[in-house]
N, C-alpha and C positions, 0 to 999 in steps of 0.2 A: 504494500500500500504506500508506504514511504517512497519509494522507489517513481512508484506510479506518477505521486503527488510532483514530486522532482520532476520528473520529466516534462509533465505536463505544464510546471510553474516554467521549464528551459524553453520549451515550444510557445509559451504566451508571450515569453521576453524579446522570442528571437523574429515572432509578427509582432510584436508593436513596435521594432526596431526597426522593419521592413516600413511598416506603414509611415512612422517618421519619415524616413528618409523620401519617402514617392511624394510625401504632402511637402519637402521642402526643395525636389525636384520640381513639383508643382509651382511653385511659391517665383522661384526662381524665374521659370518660364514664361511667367506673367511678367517679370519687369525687363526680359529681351523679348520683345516681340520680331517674329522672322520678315524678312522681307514682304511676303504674303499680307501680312495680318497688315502689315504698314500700308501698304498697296490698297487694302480694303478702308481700312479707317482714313484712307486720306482722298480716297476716291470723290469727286463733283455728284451733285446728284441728276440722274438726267433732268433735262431740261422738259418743263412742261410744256405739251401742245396743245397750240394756239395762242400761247403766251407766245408773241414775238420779240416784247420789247419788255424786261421786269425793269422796273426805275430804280429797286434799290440794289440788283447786282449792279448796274449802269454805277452806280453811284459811289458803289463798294470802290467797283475798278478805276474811276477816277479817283476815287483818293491813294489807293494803293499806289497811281501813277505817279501822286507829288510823294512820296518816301521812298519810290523804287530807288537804288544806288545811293540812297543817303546812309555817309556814316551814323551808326546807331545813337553816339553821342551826340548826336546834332538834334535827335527829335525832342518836342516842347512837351511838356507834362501834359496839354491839350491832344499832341498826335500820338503821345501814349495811351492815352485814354480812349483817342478815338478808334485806334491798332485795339483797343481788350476788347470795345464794344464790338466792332465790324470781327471778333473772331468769337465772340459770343455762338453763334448760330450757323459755323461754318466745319466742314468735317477736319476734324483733328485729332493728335493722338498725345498723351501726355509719355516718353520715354523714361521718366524720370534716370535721365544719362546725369548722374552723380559729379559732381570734381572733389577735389580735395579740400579738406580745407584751408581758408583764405585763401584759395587757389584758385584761377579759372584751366586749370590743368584738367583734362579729362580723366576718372579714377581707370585704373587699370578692369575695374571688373565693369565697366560703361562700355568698353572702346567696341567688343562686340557689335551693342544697341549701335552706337554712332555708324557703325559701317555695314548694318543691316539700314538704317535708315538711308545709307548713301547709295546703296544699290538698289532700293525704293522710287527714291526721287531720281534713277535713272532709269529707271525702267518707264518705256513706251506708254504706259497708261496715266506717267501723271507728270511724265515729259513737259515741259514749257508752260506750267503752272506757276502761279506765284506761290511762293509760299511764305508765314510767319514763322521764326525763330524766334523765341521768346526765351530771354535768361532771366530765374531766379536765384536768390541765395536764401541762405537761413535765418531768421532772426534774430542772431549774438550779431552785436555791434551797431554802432551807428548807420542813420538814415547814407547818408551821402557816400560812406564806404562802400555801402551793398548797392546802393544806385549804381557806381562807377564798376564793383565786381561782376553786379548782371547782366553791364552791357557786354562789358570782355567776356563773358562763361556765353554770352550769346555769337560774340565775333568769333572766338574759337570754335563752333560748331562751323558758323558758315565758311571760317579758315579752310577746316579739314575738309567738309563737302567740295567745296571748287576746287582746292589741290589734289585730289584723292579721285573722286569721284566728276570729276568736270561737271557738276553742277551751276549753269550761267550765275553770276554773280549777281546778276541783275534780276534773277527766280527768286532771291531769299531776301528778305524783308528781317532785319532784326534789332529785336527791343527789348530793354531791359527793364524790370521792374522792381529790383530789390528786394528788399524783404516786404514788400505789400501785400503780395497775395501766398500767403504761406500754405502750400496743401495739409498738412499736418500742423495748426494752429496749437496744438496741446502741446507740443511737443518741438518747438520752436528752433531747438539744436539740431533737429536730426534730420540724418544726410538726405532722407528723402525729398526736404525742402528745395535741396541744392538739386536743384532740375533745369529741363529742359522740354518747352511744348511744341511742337510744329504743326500749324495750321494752315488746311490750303486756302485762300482768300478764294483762288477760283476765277481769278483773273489768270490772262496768257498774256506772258509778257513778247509781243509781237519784235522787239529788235532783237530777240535774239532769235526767232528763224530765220 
């Protein structure tokens, strides 16, 4: 009976050690997302028929036009505002691709995500799209710190996308926000803050076909 009990206590240890591991297999897989899954989530949505003329895409894509090639540091608290709203409602995917800290270094267990996303935004379906680059940081430290680190954690994505992946320069739209919009609010240190979103506005940016 002893014997029985044993073994049967070894076999309970050695599935709940199994199922650990698959749940944090799991866990994992949700914050690289594969090239597919980016492709989907960033996908336009077809265009409705007999709608010829929507006024507020129209509208989207002119503003998108006065920040196409503008360095990040140059946009007004106003175009940052109007970049959260116009991606409000538009398909996007959150990577939360990590840096280090007080770094805008890419962390080594990101660099995957960052080069699934670059073979995403190369791929023929979502080709000559514009898209948003959005840099957060964590909430330790001052406003104007994290202002200046989210734009740099945002230029370093679009860095590596156009050198890497020949992503037009003029596709990627990026803005920083600092610690304003924290995904993890309770928890204000943690890495998961230290992200990155990319939104397609859904405009094409015509000078570079």
């Amino acid at each position: 009976m002893t014997s029985f009990v044993r073994f049967f206590g070894l076999k309970a240890i050695t599935i709940s050690a199994a199922l650990s591991m698959t749940a944090g297999l799991a866990f994992a897989g949700d914050n690289n997302p594969s090239k597919g899954s980016i492709v989907d989530a960033l996908k336009a949505p077809p265009l409705t028929r007999g709608l010829s003329v929507d006024p507020q895409r129209a509208a989207d894509s002119s503003f998108i036009n006065t920040v196409r090639n503008r360095s990040t540091r140059s946009l007004s608290m106003d175009e940052r505002n109007q970049i959260d709203a116009l991606a409000a409602n538009k398909p996007k995917i959150d990577l939360e691709i990590n840096f280090d800290y007080n770094s805008a270094s890419i962390s080594q267990g990101s660099m995957s995500a960052v080069q699934h996303l670059g073979e995403a935004l190369s791929d023929q379906q979502l080709k000559g799209a514009t898209f948003i680059v959005s840099g957060y940081t964590d909430g330790i430290g001052g406003d104007a710190f994290n202002q200046d680190l989210s734009e740099r954690r945002a230029d370093t994505i679009k860095r590596y996308l156009v050198d890497h992946y020949h992503v037009a320069s003029g596709d990627l739209v990026t803005v920083g926000y600092g610690k304003t919009h924290l995904k993890d609010a309770e928890n204000p240190a943690d890495a998961i803050n230290r992200r990155v979103q990319v939104v397609n506005t859904e405009a094409t940016n015509t000078a570079s076909k």
